[in-house]
N, C-alpha and C positions, 0 to 999 in steps of 0.2 A: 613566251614573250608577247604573241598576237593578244592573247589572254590577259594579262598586264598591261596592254594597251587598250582594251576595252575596259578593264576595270578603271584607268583613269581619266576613259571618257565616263563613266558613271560616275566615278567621283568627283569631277567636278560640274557635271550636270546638277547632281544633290546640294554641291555647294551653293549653286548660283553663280559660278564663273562661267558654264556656257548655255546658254538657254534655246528656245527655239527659232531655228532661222539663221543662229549663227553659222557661218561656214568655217569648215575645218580646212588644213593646210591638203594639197595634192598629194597623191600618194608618192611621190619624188619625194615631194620637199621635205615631207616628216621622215621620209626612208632615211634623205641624207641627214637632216638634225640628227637624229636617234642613232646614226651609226648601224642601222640596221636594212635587212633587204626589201626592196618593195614588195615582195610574195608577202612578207607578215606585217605590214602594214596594211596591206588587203586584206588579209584577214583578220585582223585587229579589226578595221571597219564593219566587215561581214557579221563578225561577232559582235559588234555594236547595234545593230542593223538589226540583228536577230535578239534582240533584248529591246527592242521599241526605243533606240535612241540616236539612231539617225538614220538616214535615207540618202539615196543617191537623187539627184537634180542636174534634167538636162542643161549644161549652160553653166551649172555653177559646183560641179561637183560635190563633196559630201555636206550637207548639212544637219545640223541639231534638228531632231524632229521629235519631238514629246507626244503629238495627238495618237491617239486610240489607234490598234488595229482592228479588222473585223471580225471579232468573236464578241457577239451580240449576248448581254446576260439575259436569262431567262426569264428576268419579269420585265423584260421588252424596251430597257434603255435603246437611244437612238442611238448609233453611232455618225452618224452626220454631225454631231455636235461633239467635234472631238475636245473641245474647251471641260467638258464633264471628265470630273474626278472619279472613279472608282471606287465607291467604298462598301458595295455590296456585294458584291460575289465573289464567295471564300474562292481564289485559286490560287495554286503552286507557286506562283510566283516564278510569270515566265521565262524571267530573265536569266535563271539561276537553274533552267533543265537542260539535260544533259546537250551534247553537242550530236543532232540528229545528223546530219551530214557526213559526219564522222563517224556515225554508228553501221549507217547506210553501203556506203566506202568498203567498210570491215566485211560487212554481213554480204555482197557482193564478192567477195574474193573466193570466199569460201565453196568446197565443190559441191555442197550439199545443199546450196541455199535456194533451187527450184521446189526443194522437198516443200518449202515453206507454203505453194499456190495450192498444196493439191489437198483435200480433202483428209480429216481426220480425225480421230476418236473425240465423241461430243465432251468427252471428261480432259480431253486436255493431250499432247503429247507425253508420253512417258518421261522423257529426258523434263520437259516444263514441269511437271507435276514435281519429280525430286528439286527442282530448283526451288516453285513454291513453298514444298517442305521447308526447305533448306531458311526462304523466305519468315514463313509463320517462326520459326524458330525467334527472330528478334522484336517478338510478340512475347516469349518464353514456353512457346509450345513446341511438343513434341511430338511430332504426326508423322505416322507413316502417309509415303506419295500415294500408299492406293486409299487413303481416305481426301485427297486433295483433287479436289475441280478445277476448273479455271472458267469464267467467266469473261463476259466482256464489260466489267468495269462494275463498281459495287452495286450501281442502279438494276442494272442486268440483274445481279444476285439477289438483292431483292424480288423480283418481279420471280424470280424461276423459285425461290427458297417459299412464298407465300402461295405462287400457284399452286406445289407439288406437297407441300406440306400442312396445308390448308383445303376446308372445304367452305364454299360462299356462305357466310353470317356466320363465321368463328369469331371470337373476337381475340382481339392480341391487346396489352395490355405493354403500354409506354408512357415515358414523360409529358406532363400534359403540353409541355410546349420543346418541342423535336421538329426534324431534318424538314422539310416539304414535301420532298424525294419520298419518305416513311408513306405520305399521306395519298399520292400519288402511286405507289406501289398497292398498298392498301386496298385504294380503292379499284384498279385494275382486275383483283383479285375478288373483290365483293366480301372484303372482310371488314370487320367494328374495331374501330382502335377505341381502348380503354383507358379515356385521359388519367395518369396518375401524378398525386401531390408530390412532389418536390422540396429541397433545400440543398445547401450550396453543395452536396456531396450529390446530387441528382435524386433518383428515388428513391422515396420513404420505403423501406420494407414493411411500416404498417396497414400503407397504402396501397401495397401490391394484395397484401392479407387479406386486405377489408374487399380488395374488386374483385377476388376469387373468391372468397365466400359469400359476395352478393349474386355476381354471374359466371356461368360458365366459360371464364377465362381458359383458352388453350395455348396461348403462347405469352413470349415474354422479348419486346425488343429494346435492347439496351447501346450504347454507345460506350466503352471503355475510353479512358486515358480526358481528352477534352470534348463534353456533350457540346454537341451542337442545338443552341445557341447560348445558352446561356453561360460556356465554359464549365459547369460544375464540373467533377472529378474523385467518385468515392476512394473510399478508404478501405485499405483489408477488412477492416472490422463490418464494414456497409455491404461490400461483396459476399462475403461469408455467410452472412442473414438471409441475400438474394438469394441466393445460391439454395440455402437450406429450402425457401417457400418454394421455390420451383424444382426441388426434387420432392417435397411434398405432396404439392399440388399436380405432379406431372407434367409442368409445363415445358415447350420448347422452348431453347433459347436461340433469339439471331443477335447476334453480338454484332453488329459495325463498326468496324477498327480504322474507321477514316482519319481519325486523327490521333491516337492513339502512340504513331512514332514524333511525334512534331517534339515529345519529351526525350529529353537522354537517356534515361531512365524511363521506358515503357511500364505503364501499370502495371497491377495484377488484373488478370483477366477472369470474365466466370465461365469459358472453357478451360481454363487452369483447373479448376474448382468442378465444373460439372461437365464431362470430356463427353461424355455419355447423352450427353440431351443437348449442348450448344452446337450449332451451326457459325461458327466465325469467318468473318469477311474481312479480307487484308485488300484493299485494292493499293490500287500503286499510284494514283491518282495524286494525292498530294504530297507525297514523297518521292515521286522519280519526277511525271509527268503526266497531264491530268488527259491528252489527249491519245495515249497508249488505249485507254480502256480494258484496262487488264485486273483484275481483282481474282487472287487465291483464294477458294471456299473452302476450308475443314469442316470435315462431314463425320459422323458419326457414322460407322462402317457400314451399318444397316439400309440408311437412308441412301447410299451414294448410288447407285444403279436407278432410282427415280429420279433423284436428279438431275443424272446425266439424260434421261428422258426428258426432264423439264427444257434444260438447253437444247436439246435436239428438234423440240419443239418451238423454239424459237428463234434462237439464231444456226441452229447447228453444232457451230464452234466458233468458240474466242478466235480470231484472226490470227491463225497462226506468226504471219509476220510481225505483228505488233508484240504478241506474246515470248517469239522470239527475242525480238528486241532484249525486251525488257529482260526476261531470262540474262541475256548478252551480260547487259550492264550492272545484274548483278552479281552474277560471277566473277567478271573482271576489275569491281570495285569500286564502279563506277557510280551507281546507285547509293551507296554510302557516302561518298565524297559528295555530292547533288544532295544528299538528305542534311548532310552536317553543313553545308553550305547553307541551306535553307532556316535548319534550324537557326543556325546563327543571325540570319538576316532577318530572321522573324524575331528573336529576341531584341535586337536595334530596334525595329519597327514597335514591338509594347513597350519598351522603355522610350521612344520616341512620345507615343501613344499618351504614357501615363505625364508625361510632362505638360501635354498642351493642355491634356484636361483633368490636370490637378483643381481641383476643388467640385469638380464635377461626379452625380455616383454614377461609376459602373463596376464593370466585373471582366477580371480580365486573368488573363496568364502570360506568365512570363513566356511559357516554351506554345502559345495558339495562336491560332492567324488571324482573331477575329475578338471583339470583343461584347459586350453587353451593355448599352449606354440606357439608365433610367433618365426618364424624362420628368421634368419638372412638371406642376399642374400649370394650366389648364392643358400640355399638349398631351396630344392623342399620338399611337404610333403612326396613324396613316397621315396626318396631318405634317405631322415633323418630317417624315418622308417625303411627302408633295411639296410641302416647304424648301427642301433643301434640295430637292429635284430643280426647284426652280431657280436657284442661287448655283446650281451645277454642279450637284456635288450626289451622288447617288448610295442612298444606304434602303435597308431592307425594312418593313415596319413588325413590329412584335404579333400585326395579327397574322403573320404569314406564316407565323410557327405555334399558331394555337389549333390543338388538336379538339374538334366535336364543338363543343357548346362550353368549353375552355373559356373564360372571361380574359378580353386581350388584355393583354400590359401595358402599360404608358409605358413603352420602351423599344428601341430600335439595336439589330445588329450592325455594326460597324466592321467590315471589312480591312483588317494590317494589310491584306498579300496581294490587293489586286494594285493598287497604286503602283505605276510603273517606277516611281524614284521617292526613298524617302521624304526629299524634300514636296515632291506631290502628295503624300500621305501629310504631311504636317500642313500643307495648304488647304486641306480638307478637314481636317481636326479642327482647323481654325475657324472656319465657317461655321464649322457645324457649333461650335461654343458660343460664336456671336449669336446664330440662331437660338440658341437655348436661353439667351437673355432677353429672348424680345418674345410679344405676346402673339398668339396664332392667330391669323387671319378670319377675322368674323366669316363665319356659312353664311348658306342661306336663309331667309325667315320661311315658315312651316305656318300655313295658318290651316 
């Protein structure tokens, strides 16, 4: 019931029947309307409260609160100007993870949950490692736990999977326009990413062909199900070619599976296909919750004892308590029900999506969080960015996901998941289409 009572303060926040500022009835008064007890009308609000949709106010009890809370994105939005819309930074969509207090609660009762402070195996808990498995499974793989790591989140598994499996000026060979995260790992590592062509299915396998028989290609970084950013999404027929060039060529593969469940129907994967040579990365980050920092690594049974040195080298171990967690939740269902939630709220959100900017190109998916918006001439992608930064409204520009000496795109990423309420997601849609009909703001002159 508390849960149903938050869901109808979200939906009529979306509608525009309550906006910001508005106050809400006391927790008496709504207990006695509803016929129900004040304990769940507290937590009706609590649960409001904790989806960024109201706040408590000395003086005036609950109020409608829509502005930002303080999770700063990474290319350094202010948050002082809570008026900015969100539409750059792919997340989980806070609203909609699990009930952490309630998790908390549980994992507190239990007699064994001191085990969780104290020090342990850099690969992961035994019991977490079979849950992992258990996890990669709705990937469609099948791993035994002593090939499963666990990481503190998919960034982590980069940074340990390119140190430990890499020597400084390898080069690794990706989509020319991929994650930022990829580039950033990369470069911590002192290895060459090997920008490769593209179309809507992701990488050409001619193009993978043509950068190993030019250089000494050693590895191979791919994203299954939805590439970030462009959404591409190969096909059996697409994988199966990759697949063949890097058993050819000897290549490693790190598979990122960050978005990969946001479909009902999970792809095919090319640890499916090459079990032997991929290194797969499941983090939990936009399917449970993005601040767990939890990502399962499937290893190929050779490599997993460096590995586990690689993390021991760095963090140690994944935070047992967090990993807990997340284990928790998805044993007891909870993590399915959060992901089918999500999935759902993200299909409204692209079909919201494709309606305000019908007539406009991008590239989108039904089951992604995020879309590919081409820009018309004259704009640039960093222009239309600072443009629409300045009308309040925050998206990411195309040169942010160009790998090497990659020619950027007139085109910006648009963010479904971070907008707190659909109706804020279409308020930002909307800007950003006005903006795409008016012409970019003369530079400077260059003499």
């Amino acid at each position: 019931m508390y849960l149903g009572l938050a869901d109808a303060i979200m939906a009529d926040v979306e509608r525009g029947a309550l906006k910001s500022g508005d106050r809400l009835p006391t927790h008496r008064a709504l207990a006695d309307a509803l016929g129900v007890t004040v304990g769940t009308v507290t937590r009706g609000y609590a649960e409001a409260a904790r989806r960024g949709l109201v706040r408590g106010e000395v003086g005036r009890g609950t109020v409608v609160s829509l502005g930002r809370d303080d999770a700063t994105p990474w290319w350094g939005s202010d948050v002082s100007q809570p008026e900015r819309i969100d539409l750059g930074l792919v997340m989980g969509m806070y609203g909609l993870d699990p009930d952490l207090g309630a998790g908390l609660r549980e994992l507190a009762g239990r007699g064994d949950v001191q085990e969780l402070l104290r020090y342990q195996s850099s690969r992961g808990m035994a019991r977490h490692r079979e849950v992992g498995a258990a996890w990669l499974a709705r990937f469609g793989l099948s791993v035994d736990s002593e090939r499963v790591l666990i990481t503190s989140g998919g960034q982590h598994a980069l940074v340990v999977l390119f140190s430990v499996l890499f020597r400084p000026g390898d080069r690794i060979a990706a989509a020319s326009l991929n994650y930022p995260g990829l580039m950033t790992a990369a470069a911590l590592a002192g290895l060459k990413l090997v920008p490769l062509d593209c179309d809507g299915e992701g990488v050409l396998p001619e193009a993978l062909a043509e950068a190993c028989a030019r250089e000494a290609v050693r590895g191979l970084y791919f994203m299954p199900g939805v590439h970030n950013p462009t959404t591409a999404g190969a096909g059996p027929e697409r994988l199966a070619r990759l697949a063949d060039i890097a058993r050819q060529r000897g290549l490693l593969v790190l598979e990122d599976a960050a978005y990969a469940l946001t479909a009902e129907d999970p792809s095919l994967t090319l640890a499916s296909l090459t079990p032997e040579r991929t290194f797969f990365v499941a983090s939990v980050s936009k399917s449970i919750a993005g601040g767990l920092r939890v990502a399962f690594v499937a290893s190929p049974q050779e490599h997993v004892e460096r590995l586990a040195l690689g993390i021991t080298g760095t963090t140690w171990l994944a935070a047992p308590l967090c990993v807990e967690l997340a284990c928790m939740w998805i044993n007891d269902g909870t993590a399915g029900k959060v992901l089918a939630r999500k999935r759902a709220e993200g299909a409204k959100r692209s079909d919201l999506a494709r309606e305000v900017l019908a007539g406009q190109r991008f590239r989108s998916r039904r089951d992604g969080y995020f879309l590919w918006l081409e820009l018309p001439e004259p704009w640039r992608g960093s222009d239309f960015e600072r443009a629409a930064l300045e009308r309040g409204v925050v998206v990411v520009a195309g040169e942010s996901f160009a790998l090497g000496q990659t020619s950027a795109p007139m085109a910006v990423r648009v963010s479904l998941s971070a907008a707190r309420s659909r109706e804020e997601l279409r308020r930002g849609l909307t800007i950003l289409v006005e903006l795409l009909g008016q012409q970019p703001r003369p530079g400077r002159a260059i003499v």
